[in-house]
N, C-alpha and C positions, 0 to 999 in steps of 0.2 A: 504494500500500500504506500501510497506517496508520503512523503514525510513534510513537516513546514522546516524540518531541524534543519538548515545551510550548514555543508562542512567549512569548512575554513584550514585544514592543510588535505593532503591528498589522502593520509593513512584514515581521517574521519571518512572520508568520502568511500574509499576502500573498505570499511565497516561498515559503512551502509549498505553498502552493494551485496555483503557476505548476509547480513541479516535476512536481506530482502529475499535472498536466492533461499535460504534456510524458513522463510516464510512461504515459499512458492515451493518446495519440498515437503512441507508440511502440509499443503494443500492439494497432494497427486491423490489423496483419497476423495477429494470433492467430488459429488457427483455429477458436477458440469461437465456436459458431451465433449465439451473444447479441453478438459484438462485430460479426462478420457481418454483420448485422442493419442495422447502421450506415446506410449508406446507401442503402438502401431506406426509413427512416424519415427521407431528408431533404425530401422531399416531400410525407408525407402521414404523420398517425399511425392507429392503431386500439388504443386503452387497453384492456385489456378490462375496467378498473375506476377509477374516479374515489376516491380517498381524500382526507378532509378530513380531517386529523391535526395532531396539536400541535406545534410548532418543537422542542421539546426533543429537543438530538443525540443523547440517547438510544434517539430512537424512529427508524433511517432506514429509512422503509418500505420502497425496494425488497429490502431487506438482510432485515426483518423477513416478508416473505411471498414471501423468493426469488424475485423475480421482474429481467427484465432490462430493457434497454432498448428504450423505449416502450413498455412493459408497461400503466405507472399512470402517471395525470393524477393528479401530488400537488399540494395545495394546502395550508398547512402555516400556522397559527398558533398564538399559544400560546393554549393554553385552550382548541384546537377550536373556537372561538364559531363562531358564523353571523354575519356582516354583510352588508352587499349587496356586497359585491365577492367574500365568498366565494358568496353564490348566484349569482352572476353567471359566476362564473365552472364551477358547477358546471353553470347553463345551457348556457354554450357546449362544454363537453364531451360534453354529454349529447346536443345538438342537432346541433352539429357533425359528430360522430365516432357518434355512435348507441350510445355508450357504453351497457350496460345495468344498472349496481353501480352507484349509490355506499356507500362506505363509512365512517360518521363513527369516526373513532380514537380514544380517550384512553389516558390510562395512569395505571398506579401511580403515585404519589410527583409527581402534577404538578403541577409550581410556581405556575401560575395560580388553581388550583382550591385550594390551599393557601393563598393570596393571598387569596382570598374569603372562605373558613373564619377566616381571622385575623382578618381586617376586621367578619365578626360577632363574634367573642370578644372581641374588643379594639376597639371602634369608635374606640378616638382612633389606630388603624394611620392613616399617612399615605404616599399613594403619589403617584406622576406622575401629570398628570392625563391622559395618554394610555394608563399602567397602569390608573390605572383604570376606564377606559374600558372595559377589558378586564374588570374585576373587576366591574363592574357589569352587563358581557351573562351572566356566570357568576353574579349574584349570586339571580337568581329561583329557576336549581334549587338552588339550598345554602339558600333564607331560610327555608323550611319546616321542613323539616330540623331544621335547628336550633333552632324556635321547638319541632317536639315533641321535641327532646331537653332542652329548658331548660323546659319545659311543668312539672315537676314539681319546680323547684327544685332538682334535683342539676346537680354539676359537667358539662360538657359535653365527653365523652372523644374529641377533638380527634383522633385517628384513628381512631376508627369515624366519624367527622362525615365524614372528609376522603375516605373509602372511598364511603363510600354518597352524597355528593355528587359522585365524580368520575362514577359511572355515572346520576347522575341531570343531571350537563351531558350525557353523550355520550346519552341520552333527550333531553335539551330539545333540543337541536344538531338530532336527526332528525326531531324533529317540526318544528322551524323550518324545514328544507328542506322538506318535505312539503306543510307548509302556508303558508309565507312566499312561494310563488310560484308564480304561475295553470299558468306552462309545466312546472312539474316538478309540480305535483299533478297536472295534464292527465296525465302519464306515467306517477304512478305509480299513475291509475286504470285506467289504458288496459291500466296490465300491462307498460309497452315499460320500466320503470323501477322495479328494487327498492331502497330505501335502505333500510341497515342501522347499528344502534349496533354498537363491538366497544369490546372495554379492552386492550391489553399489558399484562402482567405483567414489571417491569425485572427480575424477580430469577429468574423460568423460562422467560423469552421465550414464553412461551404466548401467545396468543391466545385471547382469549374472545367468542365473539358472544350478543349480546342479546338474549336473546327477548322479544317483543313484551309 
């Protein structure tokens, strides 16, 4: 159960997490069909949806589409990017498990794609060079963007930029699995494989999916 107690060094935190797991152990007798569930998934899974979503604790997928255990193959960074360890791995779900979803996730208010947004406004922003690593796969769908909103000389209103480029990462994301890899476009010609954009909303928990 979530706790209000904030750790404050990392070993509090690390107790937390030992409690929690010992509190979700004590509960495989539940008679909930989802915790049920249990050990029939230790064998073998069937996802019925692969989600590639952002790290941010705000977004826990299974929590946000209700869904239980062995539900979704999550794969989770920040800024949603595509790299080859996420197509990779969204290969082996897809191939594996014959998964037939994937779904790329973003959300409001996210700090990646915020990250990028500042790094145009302000180019002398300085980050990690492994941030930006990240700021830079985000940086193609935000650089447009921005070039037609500063196209006319006015001020550049830094959240409508950060709205209309968080949904134009979670478009570039899906077109980069689609087309970033011979075995998922194979799939998602064939039909055996739909990938789809969506956004969360942190302030109504809605979901929005993206039309093409």
């Amino acid at each position: 159960m979530p706790t209000d107690i904030r750790p404050t060094t990392g070993q509090e935190a690390l107790e937390l997490l030992k409690e929690g797991n010992a509190r979700y152990v004590d509960s495989l007798t539940n008679p909930d069909p989802a915790v049920q569930r249990r050990p029939e998934l230790i064998s073998d899974q069937d996802p019925l949806a692969i989600i590639l979503g952002c790290s941010d604790a705000r977004v826990p997928v299974e929590i946000v589409f209700d869904q239980g255990l062995g539900d979704l193959f999550v794969i989770r960074v920040a800024g949603n990017v595509v790299a080859p360890s996420q197509i990779g791995s969204v290969e082996f779900a897809a191939e594996q498990f014959g998964t037939k979803l994937v779904v790329v996730l973003g959300h409001s208010h996210c700090g990646a794609v915020t990250a990028c947004v500042e790094a145009l406004i302000n180019p002398e922003q300085n980050y990690t060079p492994n941030l930006q690593s990240i700021v830079d796969r985000i940086r193609p769908s935000v650089y447009n963007l921005h070039e037609l909103a500063t196209a006319n000389g006015q001020d550049v209103d830094a959240d409508e930029l950060l709205d209309r480029s968080i949904s134009a990462n979670v478009r570039m994301s899906v077109s980069q699995l689609k087309h970033g890899s011979r075995a998922l476009e194979d799939l998602t010609t064939s039909g055996k494989l739909l990938i789809v954009g969506a956004e969360y909303d942190l302030e109504t928990g809605k979901v929005r999916f993206l039309e093409d």
